[in-house]
C-alpha positions as CSV (number, residue, x, y, z in Angstrom):
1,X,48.7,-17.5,-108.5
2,X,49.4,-21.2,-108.9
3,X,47.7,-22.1,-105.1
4,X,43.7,-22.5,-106.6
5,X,46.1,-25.0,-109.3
6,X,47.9,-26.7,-106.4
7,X,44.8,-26.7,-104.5
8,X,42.6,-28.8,-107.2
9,X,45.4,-30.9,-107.8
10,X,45.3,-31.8,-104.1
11,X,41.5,-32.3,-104.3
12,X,41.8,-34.4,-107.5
13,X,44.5,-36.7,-105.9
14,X,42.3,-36.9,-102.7
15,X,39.9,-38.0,-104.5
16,X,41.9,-40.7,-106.3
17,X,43.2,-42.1,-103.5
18,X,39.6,-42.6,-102.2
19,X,38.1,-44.4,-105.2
20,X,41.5,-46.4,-104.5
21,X,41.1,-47.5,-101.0
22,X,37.3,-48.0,-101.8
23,X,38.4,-50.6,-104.9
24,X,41.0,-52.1,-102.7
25,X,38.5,-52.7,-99.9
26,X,35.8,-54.9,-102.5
27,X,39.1,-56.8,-103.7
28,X,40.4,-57.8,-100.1
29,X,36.4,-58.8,-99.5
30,X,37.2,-60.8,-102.8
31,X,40.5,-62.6,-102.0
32,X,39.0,-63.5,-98.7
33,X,36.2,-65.0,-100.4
34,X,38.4,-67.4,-102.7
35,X,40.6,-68.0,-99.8
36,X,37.6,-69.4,-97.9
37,X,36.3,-71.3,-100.7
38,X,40.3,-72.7,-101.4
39,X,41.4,-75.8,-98.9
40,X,44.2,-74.8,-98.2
41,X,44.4,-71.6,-97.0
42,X,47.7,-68.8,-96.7
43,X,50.0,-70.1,-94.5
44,X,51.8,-67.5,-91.7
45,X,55.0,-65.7,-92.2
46,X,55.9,-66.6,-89.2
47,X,54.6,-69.3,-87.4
48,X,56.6,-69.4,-84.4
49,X,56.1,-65.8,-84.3
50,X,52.4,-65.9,-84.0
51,X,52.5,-68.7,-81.8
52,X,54.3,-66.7,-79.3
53,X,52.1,-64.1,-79.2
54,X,49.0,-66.5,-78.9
55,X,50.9,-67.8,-76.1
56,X,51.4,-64.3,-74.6
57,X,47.9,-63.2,-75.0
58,X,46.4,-66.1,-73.7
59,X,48.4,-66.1,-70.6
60,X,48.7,-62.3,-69.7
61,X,45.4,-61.0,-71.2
62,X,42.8,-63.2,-68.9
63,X,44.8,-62.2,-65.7
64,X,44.1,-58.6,-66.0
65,X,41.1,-59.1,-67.6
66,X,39.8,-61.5,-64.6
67,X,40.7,-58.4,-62.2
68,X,38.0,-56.0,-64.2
69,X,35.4,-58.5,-64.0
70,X,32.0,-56.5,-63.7
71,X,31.2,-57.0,-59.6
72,X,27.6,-57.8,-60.5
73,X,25.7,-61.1,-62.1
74,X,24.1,-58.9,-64.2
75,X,26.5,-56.6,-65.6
76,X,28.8,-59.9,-66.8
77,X,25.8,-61.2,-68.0
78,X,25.3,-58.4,-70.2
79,X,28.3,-58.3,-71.6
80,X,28.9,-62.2,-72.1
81,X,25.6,-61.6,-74.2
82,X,27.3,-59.3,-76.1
83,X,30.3,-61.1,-76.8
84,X,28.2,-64.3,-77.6
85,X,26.4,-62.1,-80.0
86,X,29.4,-61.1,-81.6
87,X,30.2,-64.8,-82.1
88,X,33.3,-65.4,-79.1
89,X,32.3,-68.6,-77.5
90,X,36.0,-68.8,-76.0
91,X,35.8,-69.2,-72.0
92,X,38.3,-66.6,-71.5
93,X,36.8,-64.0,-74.4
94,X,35.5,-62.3,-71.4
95,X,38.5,-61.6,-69.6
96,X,40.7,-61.5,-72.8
97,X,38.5,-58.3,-74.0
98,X,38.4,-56.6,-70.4
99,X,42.1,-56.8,-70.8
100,X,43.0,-55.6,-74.4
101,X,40.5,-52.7,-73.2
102,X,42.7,-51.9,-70.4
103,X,46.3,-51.9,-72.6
104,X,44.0,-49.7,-75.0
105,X,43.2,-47.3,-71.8
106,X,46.5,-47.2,-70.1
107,X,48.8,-47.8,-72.9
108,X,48.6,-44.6,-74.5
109,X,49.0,-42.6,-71.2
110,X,52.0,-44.4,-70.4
111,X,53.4,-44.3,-74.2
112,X,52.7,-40.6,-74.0
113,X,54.3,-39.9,-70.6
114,X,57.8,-41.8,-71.6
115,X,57.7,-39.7,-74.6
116,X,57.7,-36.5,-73.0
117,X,60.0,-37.7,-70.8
118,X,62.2,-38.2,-73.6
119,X,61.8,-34.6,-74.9
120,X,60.4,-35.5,-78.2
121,X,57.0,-33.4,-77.4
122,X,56.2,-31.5,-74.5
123,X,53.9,-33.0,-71.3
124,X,50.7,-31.2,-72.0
125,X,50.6,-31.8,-75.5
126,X,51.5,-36.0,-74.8
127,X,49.2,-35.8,-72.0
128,X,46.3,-34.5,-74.1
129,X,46.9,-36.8,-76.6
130,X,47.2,-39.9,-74.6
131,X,44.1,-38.9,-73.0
132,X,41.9,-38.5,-76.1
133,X,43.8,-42.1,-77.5
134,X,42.6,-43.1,-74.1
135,X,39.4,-42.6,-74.2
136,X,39.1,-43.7,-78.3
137,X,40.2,-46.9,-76.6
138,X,37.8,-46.9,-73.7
139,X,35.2,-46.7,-76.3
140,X,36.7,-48.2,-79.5
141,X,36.0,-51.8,-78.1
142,X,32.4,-51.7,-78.1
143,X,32.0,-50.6,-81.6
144,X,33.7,-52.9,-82.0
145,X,32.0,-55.6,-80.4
146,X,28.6,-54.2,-82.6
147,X,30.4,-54.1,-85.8
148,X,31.6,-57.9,-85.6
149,X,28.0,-58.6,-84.3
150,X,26.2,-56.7,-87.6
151,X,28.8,-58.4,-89.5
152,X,27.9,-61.8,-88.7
153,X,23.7,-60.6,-88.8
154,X,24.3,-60.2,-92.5
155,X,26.7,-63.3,-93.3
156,X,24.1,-65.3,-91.1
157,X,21.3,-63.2,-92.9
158,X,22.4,-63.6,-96.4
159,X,23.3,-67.6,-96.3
160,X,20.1,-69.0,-94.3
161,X,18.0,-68.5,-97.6
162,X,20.1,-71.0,-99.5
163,X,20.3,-73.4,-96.7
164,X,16.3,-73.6,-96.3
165,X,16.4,-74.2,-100.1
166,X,19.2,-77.0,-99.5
167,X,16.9,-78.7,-96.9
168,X,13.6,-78.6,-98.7
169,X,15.9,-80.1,-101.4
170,X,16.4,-82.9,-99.3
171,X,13.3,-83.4,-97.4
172,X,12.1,-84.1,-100.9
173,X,14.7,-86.7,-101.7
174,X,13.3,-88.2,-99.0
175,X,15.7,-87.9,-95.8
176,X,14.4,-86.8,-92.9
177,X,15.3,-83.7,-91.2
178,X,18.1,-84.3,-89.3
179,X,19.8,-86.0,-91.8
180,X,19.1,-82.9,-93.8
181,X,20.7,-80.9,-91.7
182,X,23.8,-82.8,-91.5
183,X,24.0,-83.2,-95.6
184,X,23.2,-79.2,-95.6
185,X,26.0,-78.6,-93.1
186,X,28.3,-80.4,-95.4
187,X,27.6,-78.7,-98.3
188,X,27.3,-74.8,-96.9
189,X,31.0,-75.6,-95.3
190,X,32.8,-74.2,-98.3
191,X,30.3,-71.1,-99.5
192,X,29.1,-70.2,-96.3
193,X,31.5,-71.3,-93.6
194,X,29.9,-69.3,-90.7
195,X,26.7,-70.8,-90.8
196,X,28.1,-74.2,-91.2
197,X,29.7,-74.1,-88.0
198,X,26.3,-72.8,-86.2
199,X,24.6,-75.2,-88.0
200,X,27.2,-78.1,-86.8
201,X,26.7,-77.1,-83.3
202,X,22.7,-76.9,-83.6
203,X,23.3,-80.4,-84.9
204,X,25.3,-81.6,-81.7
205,X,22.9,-80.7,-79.5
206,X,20.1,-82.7,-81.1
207,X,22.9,-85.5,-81.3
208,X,22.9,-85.3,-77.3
209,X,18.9,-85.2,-77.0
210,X,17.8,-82.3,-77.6
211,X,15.0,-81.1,-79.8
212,X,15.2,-79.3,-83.2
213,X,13.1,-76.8,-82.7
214,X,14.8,-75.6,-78.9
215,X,18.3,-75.8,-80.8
216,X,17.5,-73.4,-83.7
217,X,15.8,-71.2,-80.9
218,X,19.1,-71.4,-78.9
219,X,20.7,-70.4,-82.3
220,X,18.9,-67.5,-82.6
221,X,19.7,-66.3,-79.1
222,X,23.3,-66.9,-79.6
223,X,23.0,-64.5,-82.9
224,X,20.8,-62.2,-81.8
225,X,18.7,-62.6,-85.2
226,X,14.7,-62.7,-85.9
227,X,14.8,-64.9,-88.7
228,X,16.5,-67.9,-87.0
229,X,14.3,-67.6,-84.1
230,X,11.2,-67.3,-86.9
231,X,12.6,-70.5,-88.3
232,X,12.7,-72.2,-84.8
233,X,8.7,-71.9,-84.2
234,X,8.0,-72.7,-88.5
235,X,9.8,-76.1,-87.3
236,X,8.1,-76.1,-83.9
237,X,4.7,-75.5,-85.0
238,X,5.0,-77.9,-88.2
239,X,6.5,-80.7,-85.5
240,X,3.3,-79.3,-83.3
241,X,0.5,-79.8,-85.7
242,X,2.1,-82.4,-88.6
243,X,2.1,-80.5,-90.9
244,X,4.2,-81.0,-94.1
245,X,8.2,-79.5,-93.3
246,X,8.7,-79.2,-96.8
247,X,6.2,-76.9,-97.7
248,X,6.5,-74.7,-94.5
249,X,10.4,-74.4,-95.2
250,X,10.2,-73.7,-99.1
251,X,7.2,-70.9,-97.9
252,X,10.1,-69.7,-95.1
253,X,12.5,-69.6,-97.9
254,X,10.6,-67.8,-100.1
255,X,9.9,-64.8,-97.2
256,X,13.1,-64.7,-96.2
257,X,14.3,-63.7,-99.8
258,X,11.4,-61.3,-100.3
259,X,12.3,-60.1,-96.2
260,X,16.3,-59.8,-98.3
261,X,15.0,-58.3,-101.2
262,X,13.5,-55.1,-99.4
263,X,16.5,-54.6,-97.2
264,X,18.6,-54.2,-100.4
265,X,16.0,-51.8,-101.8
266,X,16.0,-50.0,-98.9
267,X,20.0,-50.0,-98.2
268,X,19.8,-49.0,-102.2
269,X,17.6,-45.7,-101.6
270,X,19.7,-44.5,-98.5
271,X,22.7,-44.9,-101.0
272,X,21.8,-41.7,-103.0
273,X,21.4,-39.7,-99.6
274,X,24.8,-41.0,-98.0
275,X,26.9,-40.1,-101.3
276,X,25.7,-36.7,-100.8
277,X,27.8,-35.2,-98.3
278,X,31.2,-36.8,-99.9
279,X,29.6,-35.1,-103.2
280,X,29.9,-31.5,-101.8
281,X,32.7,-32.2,-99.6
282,X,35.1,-34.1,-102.0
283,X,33.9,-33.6,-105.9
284,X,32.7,-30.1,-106.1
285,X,35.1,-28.0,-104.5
286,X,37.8,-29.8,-107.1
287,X,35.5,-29.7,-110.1
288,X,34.9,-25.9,-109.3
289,X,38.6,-25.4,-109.0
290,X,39.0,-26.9,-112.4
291,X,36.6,-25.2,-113.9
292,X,37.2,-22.1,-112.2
293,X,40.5,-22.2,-111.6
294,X,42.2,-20.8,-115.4
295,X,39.7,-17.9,-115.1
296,X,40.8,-17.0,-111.6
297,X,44.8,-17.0,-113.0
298,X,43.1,-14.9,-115.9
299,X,41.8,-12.4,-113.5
300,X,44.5,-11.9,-110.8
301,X,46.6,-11.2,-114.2
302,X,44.7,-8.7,-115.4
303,X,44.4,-6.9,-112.2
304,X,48.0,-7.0,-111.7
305,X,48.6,-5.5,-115.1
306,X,46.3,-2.7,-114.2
307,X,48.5,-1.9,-110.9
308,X,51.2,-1.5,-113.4
């Protein structure tokens, strides 16, 4: 009599616990955001720790890893796109990856083996499961790899608005553009920390010679992103035909916030559609169990008193 009570309760505490990790997950993005915009940041537990295990990785990881090279040009190309895309310019991110995605492969077979050797569950079972945890790992780096790289779309997408604003600012104060860039790369360093270091290394190139316009379009390559490689031929065609920088970058500015504007509208009418399913699947059952639930108890009593 008490399981549809037991049963909502469940639902209802479910549900709790969801709202819960969601609010957690906006006040970790939060915290991470003041961290960045603090100096100093949290120092480690542990130092030596974490120090170790830097050492480890970086020793033990690029030696496996440099075995599962892909044989072909190609195929490594491919995939140190991806990585570059993702934003891991490390020499060895390459073979560091190839090798975590082997201990994520072989690692659970082995983990599962040694378990049923030790009796706690039998071999099929530990087999089956380190073969499904296998293949979660076979595939689990390349999401991955596309999350980090989406991730770093938007950061990238979101902050080059106020950075065309900061150089327009500029250009009008009468600096030129690379001393623009170097002032703007200054001042994004503590609100947007990710473009400030793109921007630092599009500035190093044109330290060493080359041109503005070829390092923004080198930029855009690296991230994989339409508006950087928009902003490279605005800056190449102004360069091209004299044309005033100012006004092309404060027109840029203003399409890239109209171009931000529609993505949030559009991300803001697939919201209703993607609460949907956790609606029927999460809120209804429990709200029909409340609702239904004391007239249910009411029933199953009266039917037992007519037995009697």
């Amino acid at each position: 009599m008490w399981v549809p009570v037991l049963f909502a309760a469940a639902m209802a505490s479910g549900l709790t616990g969801l709202l819960y990790m969601v609010l957690k997950k906006k006040t970790e993005r939060t915290d991470q955001r003041v961290a960045g915009l603090s100096r100093t940041g949290r120092e480690s537990e542990d130092p030596e720790l974490v120090g170790n295990l830097k050492q480890i990785v970086h020793k033990t990881l690029p030696k496996i890893g440099n075995t599962l090279l892909p044989d072909t040009a190609e195929e490594r190309s491919k995939l140190a796109t991806r990585m570059m895309h993702a934003g891991l310019y490390s020499p060895n991110a390459m073979a560091i990856f190839l090798g975590v995605k082997f201990f994520l492969i072989a690692g659970p077979m082995v983990i599962s083996i040694l378990v049923a050797m030790l009796g706690v569950f039998p071999m099929e079972i530990a087999l089956l499961v380190g073969s499904m945890l296998g293949v979660s790992g076979l595939i689990g780096p390349s999401f991955w790899l596309d999350r980090c790289k989406a991730k770093r779309q938007m950061a990238l997408r979101r902050s080059l608005p106020d950075a065309c604003d900061l150089i327009v600012i500029c250009l009008s104060g009468g600096l030129s553009l690379i001393a623009s860039l170097v002032r703007v790369v200054d001042e994004l360093r503590a609100a947007h920390p990710l473009l400030a270091a793109e921007l630092r290394i599009v500035e190093r190139e044109v330290q060493l010679g080359s041109k503005l316009a070829d390092s923004l379009q080198k930029f855009g390559s690296r991230s994989d992103l339409a508006e950087l490689q928009n902003m490279a031929a605005v800056v190449l065609t102004a360069e091209k035909y004299g044309s005033s920088m100012t006004r092309t970058l404060e027109k840029f500015s203003e399409t890239l916030r109209l171009r931000r504007q529609q993505y949030a509208e559009a991300m803001a009418q697939k919201a209703a559609t993607k609460v949907l399913f956790p609606t029927l699947l999460l809120i209804f059952p429990a709200i029909l169990l409340v609702i239904l639930g004391p007239a249910m108890i009411q029933v199953l009593e009266v039917f037992a008193n007519l037995k009697r």
